[in-house]
C-alpha positions, 0 to 999 in steps of 0.5 A, spaced: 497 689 467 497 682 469 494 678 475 500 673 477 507 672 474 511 666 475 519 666 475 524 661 476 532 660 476 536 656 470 537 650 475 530 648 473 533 647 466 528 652 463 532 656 458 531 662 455 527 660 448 521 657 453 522 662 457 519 666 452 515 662 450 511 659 457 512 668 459 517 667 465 523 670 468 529 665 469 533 667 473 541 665 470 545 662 476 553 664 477 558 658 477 565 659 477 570 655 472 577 656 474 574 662 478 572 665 473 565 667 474 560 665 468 552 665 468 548 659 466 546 660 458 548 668 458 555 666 458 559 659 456 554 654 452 553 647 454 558 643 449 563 648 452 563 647 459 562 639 458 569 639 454 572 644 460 569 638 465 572 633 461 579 637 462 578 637 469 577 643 471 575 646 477 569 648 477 564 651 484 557 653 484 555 660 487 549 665 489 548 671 485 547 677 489 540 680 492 541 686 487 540 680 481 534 677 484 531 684 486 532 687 479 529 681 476 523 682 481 523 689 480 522 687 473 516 683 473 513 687 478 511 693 473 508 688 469 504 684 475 501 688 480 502 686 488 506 681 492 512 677 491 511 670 494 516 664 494 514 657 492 519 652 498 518 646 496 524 643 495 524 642 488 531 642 483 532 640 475 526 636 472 522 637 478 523 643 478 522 645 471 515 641 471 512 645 479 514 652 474 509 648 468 504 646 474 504 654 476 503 656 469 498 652 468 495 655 473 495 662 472 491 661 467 486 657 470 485 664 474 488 661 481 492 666 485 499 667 486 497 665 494 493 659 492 499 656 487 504 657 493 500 653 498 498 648 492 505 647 490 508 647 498 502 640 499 506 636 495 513 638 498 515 631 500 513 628 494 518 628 491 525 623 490 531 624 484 536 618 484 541 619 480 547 615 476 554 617 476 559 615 472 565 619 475 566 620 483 571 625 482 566 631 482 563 628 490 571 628 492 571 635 489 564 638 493 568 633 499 562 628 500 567 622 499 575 622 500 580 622 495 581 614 497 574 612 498 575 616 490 580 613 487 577 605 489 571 606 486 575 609 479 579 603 480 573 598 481 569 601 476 564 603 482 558 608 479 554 610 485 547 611 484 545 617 489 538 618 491 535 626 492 529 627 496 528 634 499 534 636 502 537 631 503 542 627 499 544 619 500 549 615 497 543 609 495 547 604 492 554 602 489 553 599 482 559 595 478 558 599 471 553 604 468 548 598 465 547 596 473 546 603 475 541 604 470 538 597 472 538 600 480 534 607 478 529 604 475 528 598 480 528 604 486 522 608 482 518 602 482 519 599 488 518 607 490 510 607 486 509 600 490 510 604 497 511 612 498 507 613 492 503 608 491 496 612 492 497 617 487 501 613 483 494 608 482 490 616 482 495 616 476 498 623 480 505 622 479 510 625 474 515 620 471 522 625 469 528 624 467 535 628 466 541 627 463 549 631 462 550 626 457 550 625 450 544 626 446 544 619 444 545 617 451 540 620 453 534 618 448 537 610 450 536 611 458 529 615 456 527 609 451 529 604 457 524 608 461 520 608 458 519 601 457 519 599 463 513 603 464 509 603 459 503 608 459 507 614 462 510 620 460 517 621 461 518 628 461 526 629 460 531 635 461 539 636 461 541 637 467 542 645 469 550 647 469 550 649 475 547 641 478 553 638 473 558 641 476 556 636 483 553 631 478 559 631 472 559 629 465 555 623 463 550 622 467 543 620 468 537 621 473 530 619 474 525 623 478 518 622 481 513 627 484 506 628 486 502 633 481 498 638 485 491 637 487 
């Protein structure tokens, strides 16, 4: 029987493949597409739900149920013996994904499950997602912005760059074209490792990530534009969970930054 085991939720963007091979659970979390209830790479694959979106359907996010996340805990415990303690730090997408990395890593170091919890909880506010849009169509669907202020913004070409820190999402900029917003993304990271990050990022303690619901294209373009403006660093890049792309929409582009744990 082993010592600890690490379990996650799919909106960290870990699928089953990695899963497999880092030896995690992931757990699939529900949305709904026109009320019909899907499950996050058990049911409908990414092209899919992106040509969907494009149609403009509706689309919600949901929970799944306790008899779900128990029967996965129930699972994991014939195998490890113990506790079950929950990791609250605030982590969503690449960060996320890279925290379940952080965990792994330390379960072979030999660290407990109660020492990984606490090492993963120091670095809780450690962490800002900026993301771009290139629609704001899906926040006037999760009503963070009225029809109007939405359909002035299409009009205008408005690309709002919104900025995610631990439970708390701001609109950060309004941008005129896409090429503007990346431009605001990578000038708020920066100016973020001068200032709220500055001691950790001279230790070389921050992690540089990306995400996208765009093409892959689009994608290695925005990495290699990372990249360049920071040179030296590794840029870690996910596609942005489903789940998330149903707040975020298609064609999207994100850049995070978080403290490594000590």
């Amino acid at each position: 029987m082993g010592t600890t085991g690490v379990m996650t939720d799919s909106h960290s963007g870990i699928g089953a493949e990695e899963a497999v091979r880092l030896g995690i659970k992931v757990l699939p979390m529900p949305f709904y597409v026109n009320e019909k209830l899907y499950r996050e790479g058990v049911d409908i694959s990414r092209e899919e739900f992106y040509d969907k979106l494009r149609e403009g359907v509706d689309v919600a996010t949901s929970q799944p149920s306790p008899e779900e996340v128990m029967e996965l805990w129930d699972q994991m415990l014939t195998q490890y013996e113990g506790k079950v303690f929950v990791v609250d730090n605030g982590r969503v997408s690449t960060p996320m994904h890279r925290s379940v990395l952080d965990a792994v890593e330390m379960v072979k170091k030999g660290y407990s499950a109660e020492k990984i919890k606490t090492l993963l909880e120091a670095v809780r506010e450690k962490m800002v997602i900026y993301v771009g849009l290139s629609t704001v169509s899906y926040l006037k669907k999760g009503g963070r912005i009225s029809s109007v202020a939405a359909l002035a913004a299409d009009m205008l070409k408005i690309k709002p760059v919104m900025r995610f820190g631990v439970g708390k999402l701001d609109v950060y900029q309004k941008c005129r074209g896409l090429k503007n917003a990346r431009k605001t993304m990578i000038d708020a990271i920066r100016e973020e490792f001068q200032t709220n990050f500055k001691e950790a990022y001279e230790a070389g303690k921050v992690y540089l990530m990306a995400a996208s619901s765009s093409t892959k294209e689009v994608t290695e373009e925005w990495v290699a534009q990372i990249k360049e403006n920071f040179p030296g660093m590794e840029v870690m890049c996910d596609n942005l969970s489903l789940g998330l792309s149903c707040h975020i929409g298609p064609d999207g582009l994100g850049i995070a930054c978080c403290c490594k744990p000590e």
